[in-house]
C-alpha positions as CSV (number, residue, x, y, z in Angstrom):
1,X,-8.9,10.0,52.6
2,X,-11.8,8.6,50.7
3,X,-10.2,6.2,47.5
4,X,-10.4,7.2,44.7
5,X,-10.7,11.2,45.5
6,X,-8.0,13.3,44.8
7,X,-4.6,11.8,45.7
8,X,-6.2,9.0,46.4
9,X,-4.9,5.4,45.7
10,X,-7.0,4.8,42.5
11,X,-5.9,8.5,41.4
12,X,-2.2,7.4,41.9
13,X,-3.1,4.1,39.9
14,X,-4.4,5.8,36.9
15,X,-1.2,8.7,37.0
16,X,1.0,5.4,36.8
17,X,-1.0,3.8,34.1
18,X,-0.8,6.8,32.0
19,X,2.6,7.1,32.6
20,X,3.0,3.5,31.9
21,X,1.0,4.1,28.6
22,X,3.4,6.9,27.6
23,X,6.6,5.1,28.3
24,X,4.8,2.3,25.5
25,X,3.3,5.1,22.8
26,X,7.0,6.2,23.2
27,X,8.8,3.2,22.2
28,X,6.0,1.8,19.6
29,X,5.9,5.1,17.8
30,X,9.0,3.9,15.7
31,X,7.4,0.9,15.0
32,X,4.3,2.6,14.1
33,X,6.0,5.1,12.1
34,X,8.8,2.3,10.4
35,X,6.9,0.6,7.3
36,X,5.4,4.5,6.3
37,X,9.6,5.6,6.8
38,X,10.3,2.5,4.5
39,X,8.1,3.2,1.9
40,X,9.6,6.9,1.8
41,X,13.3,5.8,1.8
42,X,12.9,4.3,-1.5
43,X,11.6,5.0,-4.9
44,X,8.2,2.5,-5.9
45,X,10.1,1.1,-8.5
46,X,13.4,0.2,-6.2
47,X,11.2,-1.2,-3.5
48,X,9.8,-3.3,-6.6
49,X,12.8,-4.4,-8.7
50,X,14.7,-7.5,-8.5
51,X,18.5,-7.0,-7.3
52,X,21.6,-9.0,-7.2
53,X,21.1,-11.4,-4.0
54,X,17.1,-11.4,-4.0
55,X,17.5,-15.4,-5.4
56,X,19.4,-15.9,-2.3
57,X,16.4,-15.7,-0.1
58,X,13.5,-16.7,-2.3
59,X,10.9,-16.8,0.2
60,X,11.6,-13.3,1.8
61,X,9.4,-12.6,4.8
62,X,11.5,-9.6,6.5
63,X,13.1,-6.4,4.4
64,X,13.0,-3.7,3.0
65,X,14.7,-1.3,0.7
66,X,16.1,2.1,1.3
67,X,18.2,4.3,-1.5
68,X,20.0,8.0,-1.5
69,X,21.4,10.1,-4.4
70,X,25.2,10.1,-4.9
71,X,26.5,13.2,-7.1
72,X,29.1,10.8,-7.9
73,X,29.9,8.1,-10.5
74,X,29.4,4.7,-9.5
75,X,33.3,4.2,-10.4
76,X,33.5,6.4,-7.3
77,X,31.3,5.0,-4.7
78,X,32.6,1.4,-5.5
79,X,35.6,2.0,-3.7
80,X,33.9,2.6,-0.2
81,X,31.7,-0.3,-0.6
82,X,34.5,-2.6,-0.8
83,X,36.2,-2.1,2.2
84,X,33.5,-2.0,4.5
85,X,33.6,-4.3,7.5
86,X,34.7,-4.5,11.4
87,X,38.9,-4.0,11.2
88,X,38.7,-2.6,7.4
89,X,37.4,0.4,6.6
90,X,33.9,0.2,8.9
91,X,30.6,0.7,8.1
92,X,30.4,4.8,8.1
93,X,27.4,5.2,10.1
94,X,27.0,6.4,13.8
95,X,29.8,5.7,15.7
96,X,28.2,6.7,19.0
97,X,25.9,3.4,18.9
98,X,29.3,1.2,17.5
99,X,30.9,2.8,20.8
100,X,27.4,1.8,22.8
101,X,27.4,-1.7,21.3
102,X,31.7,-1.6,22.1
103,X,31.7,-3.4,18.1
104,X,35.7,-1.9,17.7
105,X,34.1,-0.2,14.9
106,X,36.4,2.3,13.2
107,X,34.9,4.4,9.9
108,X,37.4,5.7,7.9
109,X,37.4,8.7,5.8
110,X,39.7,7.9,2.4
111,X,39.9,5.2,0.1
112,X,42.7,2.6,1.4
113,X,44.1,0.8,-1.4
114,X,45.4,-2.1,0.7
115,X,41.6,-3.2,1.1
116,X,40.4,-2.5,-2.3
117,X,40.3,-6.9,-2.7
118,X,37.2,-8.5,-2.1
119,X,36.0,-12.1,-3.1
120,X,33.3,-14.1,-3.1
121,X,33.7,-16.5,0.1
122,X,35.7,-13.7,1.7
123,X,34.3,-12.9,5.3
124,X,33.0,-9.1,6.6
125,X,33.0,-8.9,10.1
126,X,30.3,-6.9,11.5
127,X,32.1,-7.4,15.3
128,X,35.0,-8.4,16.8
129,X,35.4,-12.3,17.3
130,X,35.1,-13.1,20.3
131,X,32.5,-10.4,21.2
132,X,30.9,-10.2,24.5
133,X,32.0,-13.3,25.5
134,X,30.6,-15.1,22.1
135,X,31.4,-15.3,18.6
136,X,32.2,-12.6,16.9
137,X,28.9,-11.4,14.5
138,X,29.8,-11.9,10.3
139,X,28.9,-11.8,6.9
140,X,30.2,-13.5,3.8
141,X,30.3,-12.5,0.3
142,X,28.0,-13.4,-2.1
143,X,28.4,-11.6,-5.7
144,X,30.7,-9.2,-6.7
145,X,29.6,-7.0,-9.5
146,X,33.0,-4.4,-9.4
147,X,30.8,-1.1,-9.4
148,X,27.4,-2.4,-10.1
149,X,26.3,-5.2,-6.7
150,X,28.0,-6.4,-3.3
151,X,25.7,-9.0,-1.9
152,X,26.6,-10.3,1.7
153,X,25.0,-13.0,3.5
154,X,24.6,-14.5,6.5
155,X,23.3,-17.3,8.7
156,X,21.6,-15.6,11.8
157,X,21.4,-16.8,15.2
158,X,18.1,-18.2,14.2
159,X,19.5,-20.4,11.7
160,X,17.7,-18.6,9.0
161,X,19.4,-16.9,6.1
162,X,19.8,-12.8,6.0
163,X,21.2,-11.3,2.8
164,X,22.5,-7.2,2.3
165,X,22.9,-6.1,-1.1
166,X,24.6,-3.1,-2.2
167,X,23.5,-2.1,-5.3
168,X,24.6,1.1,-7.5
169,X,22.6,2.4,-10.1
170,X,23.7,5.4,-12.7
171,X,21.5,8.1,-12.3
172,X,22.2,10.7,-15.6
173,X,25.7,11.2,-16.4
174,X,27.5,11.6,-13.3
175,X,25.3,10.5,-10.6
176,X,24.5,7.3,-8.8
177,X,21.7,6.0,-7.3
178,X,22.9,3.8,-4.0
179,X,20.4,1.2,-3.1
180,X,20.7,-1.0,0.1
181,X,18.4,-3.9,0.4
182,X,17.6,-6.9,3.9
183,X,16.0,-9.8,2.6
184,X,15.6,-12.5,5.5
185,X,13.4,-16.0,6.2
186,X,12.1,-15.4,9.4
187,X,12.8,-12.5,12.1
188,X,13.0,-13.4,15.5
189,X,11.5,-11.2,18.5
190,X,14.8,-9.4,19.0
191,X,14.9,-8.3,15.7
192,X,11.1,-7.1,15.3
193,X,12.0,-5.1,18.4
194,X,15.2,-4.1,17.1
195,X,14.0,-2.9,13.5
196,X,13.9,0.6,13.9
197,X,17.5,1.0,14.6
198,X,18.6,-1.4,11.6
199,X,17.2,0.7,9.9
200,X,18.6,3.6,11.4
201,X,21.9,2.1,11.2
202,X,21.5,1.4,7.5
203,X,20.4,4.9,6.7
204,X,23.3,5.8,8.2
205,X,25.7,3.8,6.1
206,X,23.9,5.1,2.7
207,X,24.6,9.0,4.1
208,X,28.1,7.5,5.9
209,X,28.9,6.7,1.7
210,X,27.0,9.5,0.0
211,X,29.2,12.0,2.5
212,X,32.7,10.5,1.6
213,X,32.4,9.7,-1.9
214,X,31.1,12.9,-2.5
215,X,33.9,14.6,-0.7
216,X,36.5,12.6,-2.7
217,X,34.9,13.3,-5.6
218,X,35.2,17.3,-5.4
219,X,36.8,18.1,-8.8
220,X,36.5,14.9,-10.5
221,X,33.3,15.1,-11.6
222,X,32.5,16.2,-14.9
223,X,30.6,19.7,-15.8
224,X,27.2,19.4,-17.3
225,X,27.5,17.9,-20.8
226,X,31.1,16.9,-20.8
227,X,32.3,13.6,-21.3
């Protein structure tokens, strides 16, 4: 068989290299498509605004911004932002990856007064401690503004500083604007590679919020012009 014919070895090679070439358009697209998904998440003016927390990291080179639309009053989303965390109420996004990544993640689905106490210096777990034979992942707490800001930070493998604020915005008279903003130093390799599903995972605790507060909220809300 002549090389380079049909079947031949330099006909294999370039079926593997286009394979090959697949496999890599396949995991870049998210990358590819990320910062045009970020700049969709949020409104200009979010992206733009200064939040609660920003200060903490001055010099942000990483973040970004995403925000959803609560038909609920920010008195009622507050709740579910306060007892978020690893053994409280969890994070409400996709428990299929929290089983993956075996974080003893468990998202609740009503308000539990018993963690409706947060402080700053308090401690969120984002994992078990130990996890996978290290320790356990965490965040502390930054700012409390009781139904306005939740900042978290935390010191990243890295040694740089990562900050997540919460932020809740009154939108009209009986809606809220949820806002959810990283702000970090420097990102290491794992987490440029990682990106996509942070982001994923952070969409998913807007919607995990917007799905439970609006629930909770059937009733409470008042009609169109009311007080």
């Amino acid at each position: 068989m002549v090389a380079g014919g049909p079947g031949g070895h330099d006909g294999f090679g370039r079926t593997l290299a286009a394979g090959a070439a697949a496999l890599l358009g396949v995991g870049a697209a998210p990358h590819l498509l990320l910062p045009w998904y970020v700049r969709r998440a949020a409104r200009s003016d979010e992206r733009d605004a200064s939040l609660p927390g920003d200060d903490i990291v001055a010099d942000a080179r990483t973040g970004y911004t995403l925000a959803i639309t609560i038909r609920a009053t920010p008195s009622a989303v507050w709740p579910w932002l306060v007892q978020m965390g690893q053994g409280r109420g969890g994070f409400y996004t996709h428990e299929w990856v929290e089983r993956l990544l075996r974080a003893g993640i468990r998202n609740v689905d009503r308000i539990v007064p018993a963690l409706q106490r947060l402080a700053v210096g308090d401690t969120i777990r984002l994992t078990p401690d130990p996890y996978l034979g290290r320790r356990g992942q965490f965040m502390t707490v930054a700012e409390v503004r009781p139904e306005h800001a939740l900042v978290l930070r935390q010191t990243l493998p890295n040694g740089t500083t990562g900050t997540w604020a919460l932020v809740l915005r009154a939108e009209g008279h009986r809606d809220t604007r949820l806002l959810s903003r990283r702000r970090g130093t420097r990102a290491s390799l794992f987490d440029r590679a990682m990106a996509p599903g942070y982001v994923l995972m952070d969409r998913g605790v807007l919607r995990g919020i917007r799905a439970r507060a609006e629930a909770s909220g059937v009733g409470e809300r008042s009609p169109p012009g009311g007080s």
